[in-house]
C-alpha positions as MATLAB code, in Angstrom:
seq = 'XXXXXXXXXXXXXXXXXXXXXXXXXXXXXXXXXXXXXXXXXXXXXXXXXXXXXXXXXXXXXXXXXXXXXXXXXXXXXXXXXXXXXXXXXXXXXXXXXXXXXXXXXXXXXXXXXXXXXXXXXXXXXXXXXXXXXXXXXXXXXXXXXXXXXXXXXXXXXXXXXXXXXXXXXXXXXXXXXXXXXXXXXXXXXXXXXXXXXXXXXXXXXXXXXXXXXXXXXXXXXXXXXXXXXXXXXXXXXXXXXXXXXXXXXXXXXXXXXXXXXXXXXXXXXXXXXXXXXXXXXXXXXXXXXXXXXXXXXXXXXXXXXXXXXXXXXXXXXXXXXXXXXXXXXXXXXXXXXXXXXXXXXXXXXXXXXXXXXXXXXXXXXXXXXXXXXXXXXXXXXXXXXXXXXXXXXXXXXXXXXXXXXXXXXXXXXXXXXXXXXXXXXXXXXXXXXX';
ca = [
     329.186   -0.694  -22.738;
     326.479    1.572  -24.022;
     322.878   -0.473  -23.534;
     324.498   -2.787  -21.196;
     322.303   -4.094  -18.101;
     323.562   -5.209  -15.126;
     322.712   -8.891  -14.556;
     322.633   -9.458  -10.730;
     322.949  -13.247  -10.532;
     326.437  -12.544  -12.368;
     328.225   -9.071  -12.426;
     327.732   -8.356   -8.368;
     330.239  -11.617   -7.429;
     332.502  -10.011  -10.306;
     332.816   -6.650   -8.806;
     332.646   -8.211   -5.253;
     336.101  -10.144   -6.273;
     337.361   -7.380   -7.470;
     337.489   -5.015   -4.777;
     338.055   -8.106   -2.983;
     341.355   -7.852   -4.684;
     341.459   -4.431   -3.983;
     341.280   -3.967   -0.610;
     343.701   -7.213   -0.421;
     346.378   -4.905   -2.025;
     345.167   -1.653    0.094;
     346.042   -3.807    3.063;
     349.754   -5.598    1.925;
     351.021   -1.797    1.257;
     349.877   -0.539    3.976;
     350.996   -3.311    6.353;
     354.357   -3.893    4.730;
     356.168   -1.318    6.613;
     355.444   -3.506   10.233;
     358.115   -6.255    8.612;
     359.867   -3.423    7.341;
     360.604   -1.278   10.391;
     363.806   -2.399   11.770;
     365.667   -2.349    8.579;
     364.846    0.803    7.622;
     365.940    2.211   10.738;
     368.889    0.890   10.209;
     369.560    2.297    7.451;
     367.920    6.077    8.130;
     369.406    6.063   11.605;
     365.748    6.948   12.499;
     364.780    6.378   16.381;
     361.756    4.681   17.551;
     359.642    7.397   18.236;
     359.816    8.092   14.677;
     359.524    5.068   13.246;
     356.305    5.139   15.909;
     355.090    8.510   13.973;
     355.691    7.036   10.664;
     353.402    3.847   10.856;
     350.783    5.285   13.346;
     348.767    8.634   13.949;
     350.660    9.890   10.972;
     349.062    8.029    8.101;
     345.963    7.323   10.040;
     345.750   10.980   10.131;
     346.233   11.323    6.109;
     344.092    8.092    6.054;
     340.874    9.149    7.757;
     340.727   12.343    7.504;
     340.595   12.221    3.112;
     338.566    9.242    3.099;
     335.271   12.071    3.802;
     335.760   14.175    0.707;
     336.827   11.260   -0.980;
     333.678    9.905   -0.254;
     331.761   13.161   -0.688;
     332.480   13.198   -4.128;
     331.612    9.350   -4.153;
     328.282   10.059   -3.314;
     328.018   12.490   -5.984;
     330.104   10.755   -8.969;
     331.367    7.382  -10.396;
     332.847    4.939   -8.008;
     334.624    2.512   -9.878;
     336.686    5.742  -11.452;
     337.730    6.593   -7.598;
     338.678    3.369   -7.464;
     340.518    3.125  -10.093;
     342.293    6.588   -9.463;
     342.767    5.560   -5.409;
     344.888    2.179   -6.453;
     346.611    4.070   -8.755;
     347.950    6.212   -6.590;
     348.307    4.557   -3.720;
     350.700    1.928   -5.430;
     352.293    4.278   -7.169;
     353.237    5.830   -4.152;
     353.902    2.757   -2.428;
     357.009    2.388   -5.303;
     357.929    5.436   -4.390;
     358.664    4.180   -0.408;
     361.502    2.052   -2.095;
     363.680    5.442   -3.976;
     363.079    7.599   -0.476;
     366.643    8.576    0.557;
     365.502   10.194    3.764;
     362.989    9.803    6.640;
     361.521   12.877    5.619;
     361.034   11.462    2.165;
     359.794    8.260    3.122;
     357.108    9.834    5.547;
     355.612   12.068    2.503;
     355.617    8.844    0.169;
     353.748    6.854    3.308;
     351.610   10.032    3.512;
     350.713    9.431   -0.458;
     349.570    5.982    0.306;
     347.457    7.015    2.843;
     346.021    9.314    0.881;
     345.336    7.100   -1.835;
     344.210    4.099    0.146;
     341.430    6.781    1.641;
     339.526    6.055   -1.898;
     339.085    2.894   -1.601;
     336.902    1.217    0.922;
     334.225    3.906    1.362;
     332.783    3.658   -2.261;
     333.597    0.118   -2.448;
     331.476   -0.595    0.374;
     329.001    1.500   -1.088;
     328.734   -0.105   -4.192;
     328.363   -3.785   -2.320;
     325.309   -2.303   -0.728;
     324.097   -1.390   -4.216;
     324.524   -4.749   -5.375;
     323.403   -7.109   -2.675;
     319.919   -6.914   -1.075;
     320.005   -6.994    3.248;
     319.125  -10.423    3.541;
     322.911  -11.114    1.947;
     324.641   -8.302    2.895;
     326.330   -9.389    5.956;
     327.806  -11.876    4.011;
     328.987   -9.686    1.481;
     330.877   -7.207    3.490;
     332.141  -10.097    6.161;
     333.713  -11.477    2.438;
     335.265   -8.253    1.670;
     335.883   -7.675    5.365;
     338.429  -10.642    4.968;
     340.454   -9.398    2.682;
     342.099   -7.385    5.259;
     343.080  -10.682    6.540;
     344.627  -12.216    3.617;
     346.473   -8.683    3.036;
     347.815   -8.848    6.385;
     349.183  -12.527    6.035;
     350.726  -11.676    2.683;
     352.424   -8.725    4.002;
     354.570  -10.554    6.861;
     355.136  -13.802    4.378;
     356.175  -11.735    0.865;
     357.117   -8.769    3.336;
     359.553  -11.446    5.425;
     361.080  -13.040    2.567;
     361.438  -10.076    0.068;
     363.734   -7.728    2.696;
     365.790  -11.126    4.162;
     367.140  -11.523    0.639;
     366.449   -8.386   -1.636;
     365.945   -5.474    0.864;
     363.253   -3.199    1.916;
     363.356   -1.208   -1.139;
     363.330   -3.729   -3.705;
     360.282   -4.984   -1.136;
     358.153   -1.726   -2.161;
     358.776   -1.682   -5.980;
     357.615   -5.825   -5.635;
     354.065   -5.236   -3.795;
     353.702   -1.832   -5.397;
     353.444   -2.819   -9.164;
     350.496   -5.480   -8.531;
     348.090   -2.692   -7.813;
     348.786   -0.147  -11.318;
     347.703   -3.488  -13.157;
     344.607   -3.850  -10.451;
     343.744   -0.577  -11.021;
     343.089   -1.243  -15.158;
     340.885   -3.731  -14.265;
     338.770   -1.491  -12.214;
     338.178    0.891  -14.635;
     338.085   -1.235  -17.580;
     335.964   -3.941  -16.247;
     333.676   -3.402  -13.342;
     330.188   -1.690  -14.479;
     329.463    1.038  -11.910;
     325.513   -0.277  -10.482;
     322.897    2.113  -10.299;
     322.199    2.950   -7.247;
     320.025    1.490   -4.931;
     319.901   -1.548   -7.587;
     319.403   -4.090   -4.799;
     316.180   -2.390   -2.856;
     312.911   -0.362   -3.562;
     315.015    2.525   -3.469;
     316.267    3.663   -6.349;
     315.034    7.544   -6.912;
     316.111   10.219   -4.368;
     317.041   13.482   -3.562;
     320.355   14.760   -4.626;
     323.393   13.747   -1.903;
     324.004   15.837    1.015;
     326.821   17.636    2.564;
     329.213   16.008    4.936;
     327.370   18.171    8.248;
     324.370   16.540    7.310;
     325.730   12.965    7.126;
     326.864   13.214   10.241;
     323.823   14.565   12.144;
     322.363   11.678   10.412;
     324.605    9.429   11.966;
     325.370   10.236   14.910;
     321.878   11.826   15.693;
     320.834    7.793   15.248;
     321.309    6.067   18.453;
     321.601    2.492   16.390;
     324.207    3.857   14.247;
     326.537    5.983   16.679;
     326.612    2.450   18.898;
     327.596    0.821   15.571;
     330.537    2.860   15.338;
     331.596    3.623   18.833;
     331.763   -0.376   19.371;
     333.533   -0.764   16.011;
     336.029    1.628   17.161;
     336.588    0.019   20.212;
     336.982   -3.288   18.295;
     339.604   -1.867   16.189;
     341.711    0.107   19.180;
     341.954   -3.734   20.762;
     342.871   -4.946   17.434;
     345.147   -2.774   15.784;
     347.038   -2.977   19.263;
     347.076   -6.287   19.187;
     348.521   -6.423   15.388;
     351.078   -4.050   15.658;
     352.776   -5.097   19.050;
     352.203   -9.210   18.517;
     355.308   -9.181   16.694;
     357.490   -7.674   19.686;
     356.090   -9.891   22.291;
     356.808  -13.024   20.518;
     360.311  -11.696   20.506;
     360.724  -10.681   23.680;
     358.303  -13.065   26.074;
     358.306  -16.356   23.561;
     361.997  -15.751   21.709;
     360.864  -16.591   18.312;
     363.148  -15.443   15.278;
     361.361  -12.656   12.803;
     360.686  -14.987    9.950;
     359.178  -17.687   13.190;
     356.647  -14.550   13.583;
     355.841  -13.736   10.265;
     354.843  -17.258    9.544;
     352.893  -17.546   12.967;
     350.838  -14.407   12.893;
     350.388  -14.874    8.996;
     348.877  -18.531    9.688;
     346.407  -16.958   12.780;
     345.452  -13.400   11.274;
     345.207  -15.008    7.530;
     343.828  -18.516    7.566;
     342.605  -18.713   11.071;
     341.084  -14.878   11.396;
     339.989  -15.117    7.866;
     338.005  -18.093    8.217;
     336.487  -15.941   11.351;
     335.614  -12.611    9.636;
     333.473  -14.856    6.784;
     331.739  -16.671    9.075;
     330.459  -13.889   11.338;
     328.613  -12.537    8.291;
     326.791  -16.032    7.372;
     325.857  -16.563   10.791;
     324.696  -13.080   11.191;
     322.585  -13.296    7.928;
     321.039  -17.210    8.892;
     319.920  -15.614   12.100;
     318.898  -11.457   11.514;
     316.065  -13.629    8.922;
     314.533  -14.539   12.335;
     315.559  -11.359   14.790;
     317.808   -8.349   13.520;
     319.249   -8.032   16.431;
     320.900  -11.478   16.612;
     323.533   -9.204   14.114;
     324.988   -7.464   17.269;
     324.066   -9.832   20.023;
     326.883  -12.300   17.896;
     329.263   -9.140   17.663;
     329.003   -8.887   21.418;
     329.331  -12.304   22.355;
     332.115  -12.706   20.257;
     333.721   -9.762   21.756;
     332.898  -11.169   25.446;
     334.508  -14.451   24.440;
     337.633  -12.963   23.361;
     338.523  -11.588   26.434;
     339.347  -15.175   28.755;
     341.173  -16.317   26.208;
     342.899  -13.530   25.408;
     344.243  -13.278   29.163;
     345.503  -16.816   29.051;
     347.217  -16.178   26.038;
     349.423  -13.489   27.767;
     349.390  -15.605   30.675;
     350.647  -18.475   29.574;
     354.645  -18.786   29.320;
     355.299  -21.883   27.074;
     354.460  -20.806   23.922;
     352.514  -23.941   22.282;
     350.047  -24.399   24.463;
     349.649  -20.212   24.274;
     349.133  -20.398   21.042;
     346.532  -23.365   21.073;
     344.396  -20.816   23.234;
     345.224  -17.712   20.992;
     343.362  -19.719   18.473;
     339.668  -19.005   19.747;
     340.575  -15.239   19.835;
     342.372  -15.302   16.344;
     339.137  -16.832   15.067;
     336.265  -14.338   16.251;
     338.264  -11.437   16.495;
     337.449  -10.104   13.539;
     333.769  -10.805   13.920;
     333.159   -7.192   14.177;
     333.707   -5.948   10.923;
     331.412   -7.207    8.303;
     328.338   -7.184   10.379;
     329.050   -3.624   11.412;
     329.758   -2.250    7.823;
     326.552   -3.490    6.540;
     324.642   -2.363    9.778;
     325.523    0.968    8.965;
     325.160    0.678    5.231;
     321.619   -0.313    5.995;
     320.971    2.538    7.871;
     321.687    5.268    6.564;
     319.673    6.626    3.463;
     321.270    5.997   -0.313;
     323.015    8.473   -1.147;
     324.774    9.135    2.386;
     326.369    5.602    2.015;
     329.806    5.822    0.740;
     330.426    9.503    3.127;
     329.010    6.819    5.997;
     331.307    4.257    5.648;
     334.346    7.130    5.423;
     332.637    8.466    8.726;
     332.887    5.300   10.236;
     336.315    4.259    9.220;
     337.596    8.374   10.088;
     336.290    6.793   13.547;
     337.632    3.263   13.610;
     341.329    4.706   12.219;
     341.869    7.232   14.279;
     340.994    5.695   17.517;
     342.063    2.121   16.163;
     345.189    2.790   14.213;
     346.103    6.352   15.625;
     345.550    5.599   19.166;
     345.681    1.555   19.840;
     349.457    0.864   19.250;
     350.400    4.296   20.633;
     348.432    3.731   24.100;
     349.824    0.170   24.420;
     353.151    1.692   23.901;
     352.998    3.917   26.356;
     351.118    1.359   28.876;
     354.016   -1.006   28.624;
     356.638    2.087   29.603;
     354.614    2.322   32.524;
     354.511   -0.823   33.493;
     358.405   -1.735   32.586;
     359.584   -0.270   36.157;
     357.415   -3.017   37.771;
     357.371   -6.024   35.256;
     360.822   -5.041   33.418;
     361.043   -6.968   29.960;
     357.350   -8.503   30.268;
     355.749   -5.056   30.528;
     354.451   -5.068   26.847;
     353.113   -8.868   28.054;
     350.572   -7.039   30.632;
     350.121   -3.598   28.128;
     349.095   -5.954   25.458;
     346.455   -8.041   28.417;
     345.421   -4.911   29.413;
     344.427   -3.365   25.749;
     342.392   -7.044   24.927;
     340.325   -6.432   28.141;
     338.629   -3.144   26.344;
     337.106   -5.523   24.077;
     334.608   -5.376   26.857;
     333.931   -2.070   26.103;
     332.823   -2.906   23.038;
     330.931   -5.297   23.928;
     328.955   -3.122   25.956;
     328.359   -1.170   22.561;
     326.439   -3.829   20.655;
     324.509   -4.963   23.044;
     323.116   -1.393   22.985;
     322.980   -1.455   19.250;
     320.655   -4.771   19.918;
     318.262   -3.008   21.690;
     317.173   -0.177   19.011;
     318.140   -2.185   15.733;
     314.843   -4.042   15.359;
     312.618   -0.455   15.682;
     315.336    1.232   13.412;
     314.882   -1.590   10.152;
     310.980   -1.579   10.797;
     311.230    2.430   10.465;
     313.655    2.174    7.143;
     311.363   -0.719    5.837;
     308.890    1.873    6.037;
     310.501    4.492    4.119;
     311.339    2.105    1.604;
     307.667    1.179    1.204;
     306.726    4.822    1.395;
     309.786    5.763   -1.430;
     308.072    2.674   -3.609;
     304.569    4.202   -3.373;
     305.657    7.624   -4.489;
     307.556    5.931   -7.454;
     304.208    4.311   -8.309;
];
């Protein structure tokens, strides 16, 4: 590869597949175990409250809290090597769910995979900004955003079928071994950009430290909005994604495969189609004001909530699902707009520690906290609503999206100041190159 150049027009929709692919697989081994939970209960005689642990603050814990030195050392080296390495590891791992002979066993594999999956996304996201200039960039990410999508609606259709006739260990080694052949094609075939390849800004100062990244961050009103509202997003979401499956069982009486193909159909094809949209309209319209970016965030977020209630509202499940549908659709409108916001905003070589910031944030309140507090809502609520409890827990949780609303309508009024004052820099960086 020695005297190779990177061709723009070409090599940035290669790597963009790629980690496409990548965070495709991240997201089918780290979703499997939701299909997976009752049958390995089963079999470990493990109780709820661990199987609770195992999925939730445990490897959101692992998840988040690597992804920063991860990321440090992003910022510093190659990222397509970490990439490599994370998938690696991660899958490997993931085949090593399916020869755990004990909880204990099966929470340090899970534990593994979090760890792995914590080198993924930060310097992928860091090498999209590299590669596509801010006029496309909401695109970009929203396009890599929906891979999380299509990993979630392979998990519950391969993760369905696999355990109902081969079990939930032959179910690991299956969706583990894609990802060790994913992995050779990172590092054997993606060109790590230089950095800064898209803008004026190419020369800097060497990276800093972690405590600087984060007075950066969240010493910039734009940006701490960005991620509070994200967070928010993702509380509501993961909530929503975790506990769908057991109130289709209990309030609609659907069969598990009925809910694997139902929520695989709305989060995959229907929330897909959502999460690549938001970044094409947000791109069409920032050209005319930046801040149409989070004005469509927090519309989106607004609309979510009326239909949301009528979903849980609703006791014949057809026409519950027919409404369902506008929520499936922009709920994910969040996440590719907000990941290039703050890839935008923060200077070069902060931008792969930013993104594991940002995600540290989004996991732990989103992941860690969402299913836990809906949990615990429903209990609450069970001596007054008694097998519909989780049907109000769930209502409850989707009105916070209101919250976040609130966020990026906040972010709307500093974000056209904060691009006119990095447009600035930029100019200023090109001059000094000069």
């Amino acid at each position: 590869m020695k005297g190779y150049r990177f061709r723009p027009s070409v090599d940035r929709w290669y790597i963009l597949g790629v980690l496409f692919i990548v965070y495709v697989i991240n997201q089918v081994d780290r979703q499997i175990m939701g299909i997976l939970l009752e049958p390995i209960k089963r079999e470990m005689g493990a109780s709820d409250t661990q199987m609770g642990f195992l999925v939730g603050i445990t490897f959101a814990l692992f998840y988040a809290t690597m992804g920063i030195p991860i990321a440090l050392l992003a910022d510093r080296s190659n990222r397509r090597n970490i990439i490599g390495w994370a998938i690696a590891i991660w899958s490997f791992m993931t085949i090593l769910c399916g020869f755990a002979q004990t909880f204990v066993q099966l929470m340090l594999a899970r534990i593994g995979v979090g760890i792995g999956e914590a080198g993924s996304n930060p310097p992928s996201q860091s090498m999209i900004s590299d590669i596509f200039p801010v006029s496309e960039r909401g695109t970009a990410m929203s396009m890599y955003a929906t891979a999380m999508n299509v990993g979630v609606m392979l998990a519950f259709l391969a993760g369905g079928w696999l355990s109902q006739y081969y079990g939930w260990r032959t179910t690991f080694l299956v969706v583990g071994v894609p990802g060790l052949i994913v992995a050779l094609i990172v590092r054997f075939t993606i060109i790590e950009p230089e950095r800064g390849a898209s803008e004026t800004r190419v020369i800097e100062a060497p990276p800093p430290g972690t405590a600087e990244v984060m007075r950066t961050m969240f010493g910039n009103h734009t940006v701490r909005h960005v991620m509070l509202g994200a967070s928010m997003a993702a509380f509501v979401g993961y909530g929503m994604v975790i506990w769908l499956p057991a109130f289709l069982v209990r309030s609609h009486g659907l069969s598990q495969s009925e809910v694997g193909v139902t929520l695989a159909l709305l989060t995959g094809v229907v929330g897909g189609a959502g999460t690549f949209i938001s970044g094409r309209i947000c791109d069409r319209l920032s050209v005319r004001d930046p801040r149409w970016t989070p004005w469509i965030v927090a519309i989106a977020k607004v609309l979510t909530v009326p239909f949301t209630v009528a979903f849980f509202l609703f006791t014949d499940f057809m026409p519950a699902l027919a409404v369902y549908l506008i929520p499936a659709f922009i709920g994910g409108f969040y996440l590719g707009p907000s990941y290039a916001m703050v890839q935008t905003l923060v200077p070069l070589r902060m931008r792969a520690v930013a993104a594991a910031i940002s995600l540290f944030m989004m996991n732990i309140i989103g992941l860690g906290l969402g299913p836990q507090l809906v949990g615990i809502t429903s209990d609450l609520l069970m001596p007054y609503f008694g097998g519909q409890s989780l049907r109000y827990a769930l209502m409850v949780c989707s009105c916070l999206n209101l919250w976040a609303a609130f966020h990026f309508y906040l972010v709307s009024r500093s974000l056209g100041g904060a691009y006119e004052k990095l447009s600035l820099s930029q100019a200023e960086a090109a001059a000094v190159e000069a």
